[in-house]
Backbone as a ProteinNet text record, in pm:
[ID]
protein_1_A
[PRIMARY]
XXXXXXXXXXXXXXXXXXXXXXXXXXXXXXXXXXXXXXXXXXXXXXXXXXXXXXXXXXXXXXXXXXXXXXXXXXXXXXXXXXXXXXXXXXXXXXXXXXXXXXXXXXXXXXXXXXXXXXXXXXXXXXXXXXXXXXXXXXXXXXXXXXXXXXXXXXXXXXXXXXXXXXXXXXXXXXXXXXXXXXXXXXXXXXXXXXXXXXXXXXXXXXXXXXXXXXXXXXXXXXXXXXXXXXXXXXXXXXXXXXXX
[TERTIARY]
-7695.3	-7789.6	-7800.1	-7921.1	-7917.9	-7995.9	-7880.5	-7938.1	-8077.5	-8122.7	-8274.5	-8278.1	-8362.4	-8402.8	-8534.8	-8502.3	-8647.6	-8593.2	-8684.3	-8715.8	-8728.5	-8702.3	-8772.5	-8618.8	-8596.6	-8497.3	-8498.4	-8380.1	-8363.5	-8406.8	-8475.2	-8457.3	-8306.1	-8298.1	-8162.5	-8093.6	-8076.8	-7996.9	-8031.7	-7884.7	-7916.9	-7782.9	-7814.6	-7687.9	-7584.4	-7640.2	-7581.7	-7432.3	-7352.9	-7239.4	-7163.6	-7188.8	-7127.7	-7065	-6927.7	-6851.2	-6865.4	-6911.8	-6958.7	-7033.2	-7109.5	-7220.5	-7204.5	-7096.6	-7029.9	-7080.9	-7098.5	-7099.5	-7293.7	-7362.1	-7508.4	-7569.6	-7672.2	-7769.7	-7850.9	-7942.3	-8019	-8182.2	-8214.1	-8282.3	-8250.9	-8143.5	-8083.2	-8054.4	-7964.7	-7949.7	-8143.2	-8186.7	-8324.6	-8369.5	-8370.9	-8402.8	-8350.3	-8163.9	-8102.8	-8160.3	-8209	-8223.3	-8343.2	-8432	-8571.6	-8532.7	-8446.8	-8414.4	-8351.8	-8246	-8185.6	-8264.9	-8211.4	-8283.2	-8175.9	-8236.2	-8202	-8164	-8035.6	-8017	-7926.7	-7941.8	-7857.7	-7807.6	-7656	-7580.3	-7512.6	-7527.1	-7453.3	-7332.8	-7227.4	-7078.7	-7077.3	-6971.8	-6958.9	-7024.1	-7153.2	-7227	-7211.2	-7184	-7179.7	-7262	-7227.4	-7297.2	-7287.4	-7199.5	-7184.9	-7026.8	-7050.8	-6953.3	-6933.2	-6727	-6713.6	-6758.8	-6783.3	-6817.2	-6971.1	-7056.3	-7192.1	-7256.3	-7382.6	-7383.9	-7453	-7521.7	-7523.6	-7487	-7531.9	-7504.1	-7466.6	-7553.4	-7542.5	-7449.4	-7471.8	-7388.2	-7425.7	-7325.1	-7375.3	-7297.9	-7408.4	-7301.9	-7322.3	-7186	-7191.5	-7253.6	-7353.1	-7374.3	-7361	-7308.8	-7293	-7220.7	-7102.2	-7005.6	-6913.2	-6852.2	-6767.6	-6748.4	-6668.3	-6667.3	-6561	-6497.4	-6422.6	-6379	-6299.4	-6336	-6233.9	-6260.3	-6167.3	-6195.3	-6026.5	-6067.7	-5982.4	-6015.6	-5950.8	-5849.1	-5762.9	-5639.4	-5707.7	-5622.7	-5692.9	-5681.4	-5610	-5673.1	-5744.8	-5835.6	-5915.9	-5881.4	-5760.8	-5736.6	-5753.7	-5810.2	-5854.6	-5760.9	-5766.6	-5649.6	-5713.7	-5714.8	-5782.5	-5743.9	-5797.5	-5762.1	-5792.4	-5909.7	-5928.2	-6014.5	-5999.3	-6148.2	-6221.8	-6353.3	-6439.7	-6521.1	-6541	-6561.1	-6730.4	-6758.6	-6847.4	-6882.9	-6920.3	-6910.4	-6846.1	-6780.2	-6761.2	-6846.4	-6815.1	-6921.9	-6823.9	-6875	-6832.3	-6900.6	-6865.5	-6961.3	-6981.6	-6916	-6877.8	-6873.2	-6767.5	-6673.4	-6828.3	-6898.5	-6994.7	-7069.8	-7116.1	-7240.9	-7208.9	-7025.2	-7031.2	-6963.9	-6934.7	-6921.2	-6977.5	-7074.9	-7193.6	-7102.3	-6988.6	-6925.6	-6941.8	-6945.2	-6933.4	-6840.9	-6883.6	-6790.4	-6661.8	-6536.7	-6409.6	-6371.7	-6461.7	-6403.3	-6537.9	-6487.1	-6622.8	-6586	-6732.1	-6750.1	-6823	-6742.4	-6812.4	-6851.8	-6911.3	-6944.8	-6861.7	-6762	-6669.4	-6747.8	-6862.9	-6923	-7103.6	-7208.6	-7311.2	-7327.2	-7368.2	-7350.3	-7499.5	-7515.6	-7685.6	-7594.4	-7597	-7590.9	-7726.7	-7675.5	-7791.8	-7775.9	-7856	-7808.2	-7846.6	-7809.7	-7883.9	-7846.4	-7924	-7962.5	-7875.3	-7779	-7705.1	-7722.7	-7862.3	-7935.1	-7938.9	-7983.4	-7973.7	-7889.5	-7753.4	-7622.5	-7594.1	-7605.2	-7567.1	-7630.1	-7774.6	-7851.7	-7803.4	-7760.1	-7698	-7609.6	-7489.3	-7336.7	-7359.7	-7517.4	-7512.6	-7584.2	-7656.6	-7733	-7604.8	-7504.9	-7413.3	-7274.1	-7234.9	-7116.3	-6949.4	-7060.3	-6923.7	-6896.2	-7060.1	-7025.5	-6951.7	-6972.8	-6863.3	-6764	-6710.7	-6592.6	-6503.6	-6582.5	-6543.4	-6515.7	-6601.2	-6600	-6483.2	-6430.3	-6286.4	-6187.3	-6234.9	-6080.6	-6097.4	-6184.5	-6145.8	-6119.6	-6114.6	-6108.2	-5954.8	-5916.6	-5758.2	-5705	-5737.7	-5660.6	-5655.7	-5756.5	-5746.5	-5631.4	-5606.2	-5558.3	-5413.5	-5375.1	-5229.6	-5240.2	-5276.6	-5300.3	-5258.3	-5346.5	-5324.2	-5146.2	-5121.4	-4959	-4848.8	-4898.7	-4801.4	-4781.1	-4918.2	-4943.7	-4847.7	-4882.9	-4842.1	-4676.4	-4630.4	-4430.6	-4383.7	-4443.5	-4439.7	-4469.4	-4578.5	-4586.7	-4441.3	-4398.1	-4333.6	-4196.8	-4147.9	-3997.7	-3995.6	-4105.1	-4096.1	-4158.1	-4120	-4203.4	-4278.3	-4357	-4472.8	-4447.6	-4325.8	-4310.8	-4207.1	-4146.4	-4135.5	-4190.4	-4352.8	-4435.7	-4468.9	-4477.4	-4551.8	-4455.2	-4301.9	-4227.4	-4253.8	-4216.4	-4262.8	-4425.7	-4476.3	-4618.5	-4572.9	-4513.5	-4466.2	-4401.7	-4306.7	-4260.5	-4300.1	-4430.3	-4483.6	-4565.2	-4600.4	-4693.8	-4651.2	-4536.3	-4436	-4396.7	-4442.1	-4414.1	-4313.3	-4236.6	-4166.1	-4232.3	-4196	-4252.4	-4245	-4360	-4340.7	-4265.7	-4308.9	-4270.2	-4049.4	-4008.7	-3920.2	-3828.6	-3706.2	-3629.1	-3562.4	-3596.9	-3507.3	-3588.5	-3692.4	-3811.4	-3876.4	-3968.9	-4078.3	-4206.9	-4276.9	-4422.5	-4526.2	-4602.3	-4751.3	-4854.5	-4954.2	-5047.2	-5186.9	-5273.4	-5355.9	-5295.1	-5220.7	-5176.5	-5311.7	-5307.9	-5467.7	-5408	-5595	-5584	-5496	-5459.9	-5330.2	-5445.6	-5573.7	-5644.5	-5628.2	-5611.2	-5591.7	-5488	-5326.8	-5245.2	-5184.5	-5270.1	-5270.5	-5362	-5472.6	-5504.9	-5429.2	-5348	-5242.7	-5181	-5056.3	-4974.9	-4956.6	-5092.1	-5119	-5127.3	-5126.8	-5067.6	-5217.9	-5177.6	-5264.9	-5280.6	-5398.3	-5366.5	-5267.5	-5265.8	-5174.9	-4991.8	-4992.2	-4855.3	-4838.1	-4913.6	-4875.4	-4870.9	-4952.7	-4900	-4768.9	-4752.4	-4581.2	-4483.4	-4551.8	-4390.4	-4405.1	-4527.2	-4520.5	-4475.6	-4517.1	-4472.6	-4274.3	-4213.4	-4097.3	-4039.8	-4072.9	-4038.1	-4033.4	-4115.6	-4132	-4014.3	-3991.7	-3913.5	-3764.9	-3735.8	-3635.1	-3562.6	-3674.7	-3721.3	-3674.8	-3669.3	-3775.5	-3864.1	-3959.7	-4043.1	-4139.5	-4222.5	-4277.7	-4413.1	-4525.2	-4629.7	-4644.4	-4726.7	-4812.8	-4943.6	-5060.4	-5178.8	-5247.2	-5262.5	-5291.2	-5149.6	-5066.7	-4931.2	-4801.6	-4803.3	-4652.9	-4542.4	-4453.4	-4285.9	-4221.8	-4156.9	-4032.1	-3904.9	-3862.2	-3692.2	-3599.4	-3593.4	-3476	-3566.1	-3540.7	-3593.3	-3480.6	-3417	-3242.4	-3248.6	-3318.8	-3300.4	-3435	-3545.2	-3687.6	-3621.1	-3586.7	-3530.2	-3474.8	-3370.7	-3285.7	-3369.8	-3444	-3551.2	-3636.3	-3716.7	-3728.3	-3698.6	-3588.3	-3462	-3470.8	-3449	-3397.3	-3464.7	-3467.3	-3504	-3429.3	-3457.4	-3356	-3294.4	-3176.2	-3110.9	-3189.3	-3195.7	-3247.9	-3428.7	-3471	-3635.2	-3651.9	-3761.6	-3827.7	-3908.1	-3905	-3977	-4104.2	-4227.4	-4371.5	-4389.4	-4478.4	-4499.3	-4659.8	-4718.9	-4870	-4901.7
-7177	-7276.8	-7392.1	-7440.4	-7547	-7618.8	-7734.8	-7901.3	-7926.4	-7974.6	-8004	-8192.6	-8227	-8364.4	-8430.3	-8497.9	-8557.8	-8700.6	-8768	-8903.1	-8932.9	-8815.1	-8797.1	-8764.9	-8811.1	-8795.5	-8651.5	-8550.3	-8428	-8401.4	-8333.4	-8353	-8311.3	-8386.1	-8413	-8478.7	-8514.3	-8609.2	-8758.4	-8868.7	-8998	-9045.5	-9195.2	-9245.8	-9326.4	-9256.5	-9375.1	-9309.6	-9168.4	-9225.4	-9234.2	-9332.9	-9336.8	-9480.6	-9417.4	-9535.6	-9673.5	-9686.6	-9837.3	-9918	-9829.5	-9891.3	-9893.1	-9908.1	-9892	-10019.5	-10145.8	-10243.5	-10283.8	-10211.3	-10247.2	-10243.2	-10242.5	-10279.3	-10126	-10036.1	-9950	-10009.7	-10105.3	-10173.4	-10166.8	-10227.9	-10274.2	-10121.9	-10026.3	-9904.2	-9818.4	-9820.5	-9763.7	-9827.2	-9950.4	-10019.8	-9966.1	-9938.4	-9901.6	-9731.2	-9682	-9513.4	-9512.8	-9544.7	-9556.6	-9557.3	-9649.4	-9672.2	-9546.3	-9477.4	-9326.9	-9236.8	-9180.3	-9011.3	-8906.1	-8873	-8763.4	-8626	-8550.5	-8471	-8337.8	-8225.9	-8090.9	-8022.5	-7987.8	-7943.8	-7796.4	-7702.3	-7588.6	-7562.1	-7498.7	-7491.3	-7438.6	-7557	-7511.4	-7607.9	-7677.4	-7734.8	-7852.5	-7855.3	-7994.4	-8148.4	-8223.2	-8313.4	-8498.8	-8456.7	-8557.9	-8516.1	-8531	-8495.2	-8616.5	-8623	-8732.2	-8813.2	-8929	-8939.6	-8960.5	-8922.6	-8906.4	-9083.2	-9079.7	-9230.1	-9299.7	-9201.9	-9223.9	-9303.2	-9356.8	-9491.6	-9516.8	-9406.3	-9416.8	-9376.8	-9468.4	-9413.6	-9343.7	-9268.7	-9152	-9178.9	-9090.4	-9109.5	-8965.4	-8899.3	-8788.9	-8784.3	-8744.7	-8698.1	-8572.5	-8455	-8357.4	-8264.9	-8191.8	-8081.7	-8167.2	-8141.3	-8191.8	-8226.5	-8239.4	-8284.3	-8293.1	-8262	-8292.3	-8328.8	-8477.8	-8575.8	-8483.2	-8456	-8340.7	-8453	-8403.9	-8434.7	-8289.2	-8280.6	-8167.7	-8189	-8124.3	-8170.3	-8122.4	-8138.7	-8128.3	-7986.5	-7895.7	-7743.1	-7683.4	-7800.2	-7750.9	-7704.7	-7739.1	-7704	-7782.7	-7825.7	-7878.1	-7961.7	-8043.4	-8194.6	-8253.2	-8186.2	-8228.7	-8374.4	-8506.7	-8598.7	-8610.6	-8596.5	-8575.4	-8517.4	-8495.8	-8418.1	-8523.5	-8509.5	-8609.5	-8551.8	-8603.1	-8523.3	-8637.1	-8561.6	-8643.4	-8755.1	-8897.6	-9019.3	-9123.5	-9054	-9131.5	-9151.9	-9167.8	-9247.3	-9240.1	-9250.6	-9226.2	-9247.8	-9289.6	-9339.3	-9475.4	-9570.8	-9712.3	-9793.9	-9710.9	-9784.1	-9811.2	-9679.3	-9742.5	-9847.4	-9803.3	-9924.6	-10060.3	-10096.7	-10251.8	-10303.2	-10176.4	-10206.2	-10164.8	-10089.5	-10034.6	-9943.9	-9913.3	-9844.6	-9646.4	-9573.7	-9385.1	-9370.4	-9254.8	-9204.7	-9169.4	-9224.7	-9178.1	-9061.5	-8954	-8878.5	-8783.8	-8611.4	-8530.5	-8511.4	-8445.1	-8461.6	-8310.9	-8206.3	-8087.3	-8064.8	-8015	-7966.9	-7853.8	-7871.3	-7747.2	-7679.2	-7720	-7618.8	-7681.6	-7639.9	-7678.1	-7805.9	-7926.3	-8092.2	-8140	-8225.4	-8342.8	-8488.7	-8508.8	-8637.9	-8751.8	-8839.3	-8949.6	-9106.9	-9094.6	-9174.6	-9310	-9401.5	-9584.4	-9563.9	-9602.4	-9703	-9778.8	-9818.3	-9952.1	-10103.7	-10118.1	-10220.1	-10237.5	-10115.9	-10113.8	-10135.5	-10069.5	-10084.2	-10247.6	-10295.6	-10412.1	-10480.8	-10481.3	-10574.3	-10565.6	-10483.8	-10437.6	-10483.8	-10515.2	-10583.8	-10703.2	-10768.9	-10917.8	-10976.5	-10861	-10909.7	-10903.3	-10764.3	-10763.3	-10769.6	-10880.8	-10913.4	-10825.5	-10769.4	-10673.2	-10564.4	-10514.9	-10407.6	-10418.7	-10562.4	-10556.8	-10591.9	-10650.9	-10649.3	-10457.2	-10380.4	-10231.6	-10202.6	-10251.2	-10165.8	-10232.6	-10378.7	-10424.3	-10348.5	-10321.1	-10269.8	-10114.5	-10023.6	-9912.2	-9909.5	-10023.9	-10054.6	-10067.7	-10161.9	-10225.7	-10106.6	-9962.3	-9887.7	-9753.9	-9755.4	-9669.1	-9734.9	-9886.1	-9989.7	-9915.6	-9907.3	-9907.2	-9726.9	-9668.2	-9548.7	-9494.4	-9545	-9512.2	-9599.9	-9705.3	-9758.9	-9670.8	-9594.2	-9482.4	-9377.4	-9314.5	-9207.4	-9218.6	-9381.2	-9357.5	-9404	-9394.9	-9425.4	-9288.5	-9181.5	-9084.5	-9006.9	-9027	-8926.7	-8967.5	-9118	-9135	-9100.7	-9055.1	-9038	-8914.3	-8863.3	-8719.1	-8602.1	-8474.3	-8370.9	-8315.6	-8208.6	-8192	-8084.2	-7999.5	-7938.9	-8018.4	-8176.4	-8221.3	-8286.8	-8334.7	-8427.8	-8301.2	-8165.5	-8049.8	-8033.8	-8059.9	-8049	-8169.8	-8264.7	-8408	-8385.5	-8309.9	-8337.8	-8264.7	-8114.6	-7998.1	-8080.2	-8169.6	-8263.5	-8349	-8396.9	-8505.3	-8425.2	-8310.3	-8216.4	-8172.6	-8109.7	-8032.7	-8159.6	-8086.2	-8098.7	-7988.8	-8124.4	-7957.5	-7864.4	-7726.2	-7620.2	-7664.8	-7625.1	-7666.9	-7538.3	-7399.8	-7283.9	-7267.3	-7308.2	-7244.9	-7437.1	-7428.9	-7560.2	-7544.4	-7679.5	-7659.7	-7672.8	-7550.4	-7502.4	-7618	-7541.8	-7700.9	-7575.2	-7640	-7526.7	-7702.1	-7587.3	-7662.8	-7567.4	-7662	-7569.5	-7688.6	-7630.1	-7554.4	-7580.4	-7470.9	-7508.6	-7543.6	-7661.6	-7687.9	-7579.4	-7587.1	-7544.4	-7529.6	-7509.4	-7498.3	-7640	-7631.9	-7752.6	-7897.8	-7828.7	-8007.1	-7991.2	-7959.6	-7989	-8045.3	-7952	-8029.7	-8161	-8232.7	-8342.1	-8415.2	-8413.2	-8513.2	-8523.6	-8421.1	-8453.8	-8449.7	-8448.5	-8485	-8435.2	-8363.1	-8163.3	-8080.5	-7965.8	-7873.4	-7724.2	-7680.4	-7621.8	-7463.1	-7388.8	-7314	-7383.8	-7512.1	-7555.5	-7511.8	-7567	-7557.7	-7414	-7249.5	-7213.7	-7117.2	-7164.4	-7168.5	-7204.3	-7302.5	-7324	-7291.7	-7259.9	-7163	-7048.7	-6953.7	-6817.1	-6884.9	-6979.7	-7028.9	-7023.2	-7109.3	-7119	-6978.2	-6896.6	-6809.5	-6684	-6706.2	-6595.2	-6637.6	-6733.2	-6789.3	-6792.7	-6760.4	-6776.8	-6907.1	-7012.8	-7111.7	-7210.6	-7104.8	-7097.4	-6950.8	-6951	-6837.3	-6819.1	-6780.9	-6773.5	-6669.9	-6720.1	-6591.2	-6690.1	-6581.5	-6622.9	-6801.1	-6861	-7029.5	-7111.7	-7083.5	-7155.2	-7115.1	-7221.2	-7208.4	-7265.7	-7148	-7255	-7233.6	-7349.9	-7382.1	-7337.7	-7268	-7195.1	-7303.1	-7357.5	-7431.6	-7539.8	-7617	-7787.2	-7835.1	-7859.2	-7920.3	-7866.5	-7781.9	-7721.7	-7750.3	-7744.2	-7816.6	-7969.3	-8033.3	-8196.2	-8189.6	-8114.8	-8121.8	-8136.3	-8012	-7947.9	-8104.2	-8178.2	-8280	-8383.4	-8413.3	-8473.7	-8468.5	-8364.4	-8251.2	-8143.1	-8076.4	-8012.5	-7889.4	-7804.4	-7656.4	-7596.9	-7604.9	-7572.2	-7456.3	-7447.7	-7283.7	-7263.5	-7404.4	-7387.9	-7527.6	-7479.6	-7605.9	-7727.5	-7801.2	-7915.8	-7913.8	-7904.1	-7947.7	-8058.1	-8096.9	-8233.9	-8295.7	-8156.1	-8185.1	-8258.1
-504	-556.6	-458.1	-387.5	-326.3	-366.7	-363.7	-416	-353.5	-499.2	-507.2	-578.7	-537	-546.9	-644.1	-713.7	-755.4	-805.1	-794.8	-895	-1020.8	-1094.3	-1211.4	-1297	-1466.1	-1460.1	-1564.5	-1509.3	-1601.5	-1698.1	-1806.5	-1943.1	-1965.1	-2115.9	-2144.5	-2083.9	-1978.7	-1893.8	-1856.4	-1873.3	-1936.3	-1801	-1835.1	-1774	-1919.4	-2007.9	-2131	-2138.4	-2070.2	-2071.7	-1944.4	-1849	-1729.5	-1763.7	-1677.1	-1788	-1701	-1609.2	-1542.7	-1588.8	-1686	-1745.5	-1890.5	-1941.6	-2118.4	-2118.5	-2077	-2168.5	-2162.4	-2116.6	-2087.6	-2253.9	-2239.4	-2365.6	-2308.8	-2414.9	-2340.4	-2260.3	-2299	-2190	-2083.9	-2029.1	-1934	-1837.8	-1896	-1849.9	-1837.7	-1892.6	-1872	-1722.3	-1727.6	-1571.6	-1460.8	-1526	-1368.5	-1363.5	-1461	-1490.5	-1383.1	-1409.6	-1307.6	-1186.9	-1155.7	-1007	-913.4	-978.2	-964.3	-906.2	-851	-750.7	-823	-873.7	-997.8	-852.1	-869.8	-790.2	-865.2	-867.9	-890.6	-819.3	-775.7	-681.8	-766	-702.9	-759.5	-670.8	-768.9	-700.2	-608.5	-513.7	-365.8	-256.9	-334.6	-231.3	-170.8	-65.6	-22.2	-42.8	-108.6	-152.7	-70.5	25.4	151.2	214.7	376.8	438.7	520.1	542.3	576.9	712.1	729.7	853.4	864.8	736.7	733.4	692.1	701.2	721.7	574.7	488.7	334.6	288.2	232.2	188	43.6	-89.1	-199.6	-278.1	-379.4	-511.3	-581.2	-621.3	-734.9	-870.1	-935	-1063.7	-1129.5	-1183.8	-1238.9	-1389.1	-1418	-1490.1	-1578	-1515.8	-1541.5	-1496.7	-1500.4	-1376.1	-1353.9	-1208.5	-1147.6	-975.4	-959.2	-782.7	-741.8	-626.2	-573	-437.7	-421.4	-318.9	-245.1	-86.9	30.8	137.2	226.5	364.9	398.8	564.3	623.1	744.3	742.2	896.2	1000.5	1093.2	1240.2	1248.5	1171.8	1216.1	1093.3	1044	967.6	837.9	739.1	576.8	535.5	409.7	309.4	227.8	227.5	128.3	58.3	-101.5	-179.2	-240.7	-292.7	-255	-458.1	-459.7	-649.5	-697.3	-852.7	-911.3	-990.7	-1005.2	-1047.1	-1125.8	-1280.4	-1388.2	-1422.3	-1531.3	-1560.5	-1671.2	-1629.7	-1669.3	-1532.5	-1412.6	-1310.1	-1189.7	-1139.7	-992.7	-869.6	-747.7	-657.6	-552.1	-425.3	-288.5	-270.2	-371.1	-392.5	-244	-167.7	-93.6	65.7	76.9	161.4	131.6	9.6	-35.4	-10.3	-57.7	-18.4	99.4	182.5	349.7	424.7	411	524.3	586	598	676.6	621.3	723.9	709	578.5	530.9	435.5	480.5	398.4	428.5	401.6	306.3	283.3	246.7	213	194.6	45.5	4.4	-159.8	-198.1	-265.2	-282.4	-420	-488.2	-616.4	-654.5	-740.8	-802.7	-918.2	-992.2	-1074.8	-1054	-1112.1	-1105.5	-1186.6	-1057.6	-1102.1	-1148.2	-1201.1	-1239.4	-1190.4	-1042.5	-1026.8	-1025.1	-1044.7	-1022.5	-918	-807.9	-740.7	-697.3	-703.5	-640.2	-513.2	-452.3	-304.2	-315.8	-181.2	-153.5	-208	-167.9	-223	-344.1	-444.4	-577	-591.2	-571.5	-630.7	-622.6	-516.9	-490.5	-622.5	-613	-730.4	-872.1	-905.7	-1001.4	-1028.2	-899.9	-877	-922.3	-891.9	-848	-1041.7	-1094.4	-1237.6	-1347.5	-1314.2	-1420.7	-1407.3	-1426	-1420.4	-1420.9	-1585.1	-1633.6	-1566.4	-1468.4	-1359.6	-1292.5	-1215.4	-1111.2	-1143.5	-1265.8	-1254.8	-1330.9	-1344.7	-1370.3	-1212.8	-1151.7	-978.9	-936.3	-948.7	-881.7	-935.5	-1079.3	-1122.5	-1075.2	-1045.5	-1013.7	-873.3	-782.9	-617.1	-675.5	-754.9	-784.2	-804.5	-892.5	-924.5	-804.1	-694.2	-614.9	-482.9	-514.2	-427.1	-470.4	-578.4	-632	-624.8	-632	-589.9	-484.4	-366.7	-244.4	-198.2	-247.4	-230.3	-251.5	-395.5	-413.8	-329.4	-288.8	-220.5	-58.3	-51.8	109.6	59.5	-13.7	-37.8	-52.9	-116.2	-181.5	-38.3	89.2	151.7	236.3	249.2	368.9	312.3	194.1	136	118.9	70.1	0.5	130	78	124.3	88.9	92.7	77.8	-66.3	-18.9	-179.7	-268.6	-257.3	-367.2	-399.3	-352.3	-434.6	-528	-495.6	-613.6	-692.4	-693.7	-778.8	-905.2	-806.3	-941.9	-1011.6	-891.1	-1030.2	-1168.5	-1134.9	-1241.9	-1308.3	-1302.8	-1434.9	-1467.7	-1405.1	-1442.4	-1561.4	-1580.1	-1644.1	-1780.1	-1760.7	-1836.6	-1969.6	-2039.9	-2197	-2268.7	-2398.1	-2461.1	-2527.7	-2485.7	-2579.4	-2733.5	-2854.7	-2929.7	-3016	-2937.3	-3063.1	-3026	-2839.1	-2813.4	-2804.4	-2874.6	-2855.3	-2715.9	-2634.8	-2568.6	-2436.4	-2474.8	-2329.7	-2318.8	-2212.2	-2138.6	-2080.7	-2100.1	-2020	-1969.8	-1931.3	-1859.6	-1876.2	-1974.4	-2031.9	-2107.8	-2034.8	-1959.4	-1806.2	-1737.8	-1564.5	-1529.7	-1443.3	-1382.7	-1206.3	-1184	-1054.1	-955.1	-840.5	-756.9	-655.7	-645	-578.9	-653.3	-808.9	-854.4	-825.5	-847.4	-851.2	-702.3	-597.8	-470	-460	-518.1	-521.4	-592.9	-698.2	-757.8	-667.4	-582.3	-507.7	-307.2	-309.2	-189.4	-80.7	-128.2	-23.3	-15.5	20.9	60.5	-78.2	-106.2	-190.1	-154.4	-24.1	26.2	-35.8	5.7	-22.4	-183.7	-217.3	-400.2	-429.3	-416.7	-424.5	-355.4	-224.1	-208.4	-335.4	-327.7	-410	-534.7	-621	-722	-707	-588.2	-564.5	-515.7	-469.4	-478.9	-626.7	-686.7	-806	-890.9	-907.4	-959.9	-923.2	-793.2	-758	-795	-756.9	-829.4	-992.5	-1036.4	-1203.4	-1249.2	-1204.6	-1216.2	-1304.8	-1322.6	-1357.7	-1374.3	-1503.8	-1533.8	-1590.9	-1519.5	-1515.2	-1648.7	-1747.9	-1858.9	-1865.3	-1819.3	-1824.6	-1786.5	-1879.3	-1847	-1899.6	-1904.4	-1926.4	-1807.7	-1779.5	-1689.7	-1796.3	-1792.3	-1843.3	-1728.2	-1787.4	-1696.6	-1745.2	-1706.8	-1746.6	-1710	-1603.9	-1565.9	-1495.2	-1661.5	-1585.6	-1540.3	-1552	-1437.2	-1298.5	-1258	-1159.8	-1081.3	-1147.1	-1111.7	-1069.6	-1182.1	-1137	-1006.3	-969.6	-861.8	-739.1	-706.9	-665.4	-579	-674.8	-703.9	-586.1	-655	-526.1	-456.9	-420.1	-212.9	-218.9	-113.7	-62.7	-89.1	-140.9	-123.9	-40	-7.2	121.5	124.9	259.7	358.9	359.6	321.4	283.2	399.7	438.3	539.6	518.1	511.1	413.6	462.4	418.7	424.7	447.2	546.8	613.3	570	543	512.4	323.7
[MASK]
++++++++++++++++++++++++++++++++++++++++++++++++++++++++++++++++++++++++++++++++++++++++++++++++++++++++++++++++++++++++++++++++++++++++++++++++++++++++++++++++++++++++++++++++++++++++++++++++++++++++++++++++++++++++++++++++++++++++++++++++++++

């Protein structure tokens, strides 16, 4: 499916729930709706690559996205997934500066997008916008703090260990147990923890062989959370630590 463009907005498709815009009046949102370049991306498609000089904001309306950069021999570091009611492409609009990062469509998307300018005018009529846009700058601020303590202490398969307990709930049918369920992707679970999606599943196919942990269909349990914890910690003697 390749992304197609118009001015015109979808039927069925609104900006009334993008959450930047929760506190507007529908007047007010109808104004910024007009302004939008109504766009449809089917999965897979590239919807800006980093480095590109684009300027706009988008806002999801519909599907999903996910923000990638790639290493120097070319694998993929998924960074997050972006669902719909969020926005994204912020960071050019109010520095003129290239995109930091590339943006793909994981299922078939209805974004809708402002002009720099727009966005800005928008920044400058509604208050409560911009102060939604500081706090999601503040929370990608405290975000990225973690990310870079977490890359410079940890390795690459124990940030995927801590996500698995960051995940893991107790079983409710078995006392005692712990699972993860719905397991998300091995790509989200590499955008939570900062890695590559190859790494994550390493150390699932790790874990697993070990028993571990135990894969049935969309649920992972965990057999030995004490041993996940450890895991955690250090590094498993006789295993090489991941740097990516």
């Amino acid at each position: 499916m390749s992304p197609t463009s118009s001015p015109h907005t979808p039927n069925n498709h609104h900006l009334n729930d993008i959450d930047l815009f929760a506190d507007l009046t529908p007047e007010e949102l109808a104004d910024i709706q007009s302004a939008c370049q109504w766009q449809t991306f089917g999965s897979g498609d590239d919807i800006f690559t980093k480095s590109s000089t684009s300027r706009d904001v988008f806002f999801v309306v519909a599907g999903r996205v996910r923000i990638v950069n790639f290493s120097l021999t070319g694998r993929e570091v998924a960074y997050a997934e972006v669902g719909a009611g969020a926005c994204f492409g912020e960071l050019s609009a109010l520095d003129g500066k290239p995109r930091s990062a590339s943006i793909v469509a994981l299922e078939d998307c209805v974004l809708a997008s402002l002009a720099p300018e727009a966005f800005l005018d928008v920044l400058r009529k509604f208050p409560n916008v911009g102060l939604r846009v500081l706090q999601k700058l503040a929370a990608m601020v405290r975000s990225a703090d973690e990310r870079i303590m977490d890359l410079a202490t940890l390795s690459a398969y124990q940030r995927v260990y801590r996500k698995l307990l960051d995940l893991a709930r107790p079983d409710p049918v078995r006392e005692g147990s712990w699972l993860i369920y719905p397991l998300p992707t091995q790509a989200k679970i590499a955008a939570q923890a900062s890695t590559t999606r190859e790494t994550v599943a390493r150390v699932l196919g790790q874990l697993g062989a070990e028993e571990i942990v135990e894969r049935k269909g969309k649920t992972l349990y965990v057999r030995d959370m004490e041993q996940l914890s450890i895991l955690a910690e250090r590094v498993a003697l006789g295993t090489t630590p991941e740097t990516n």
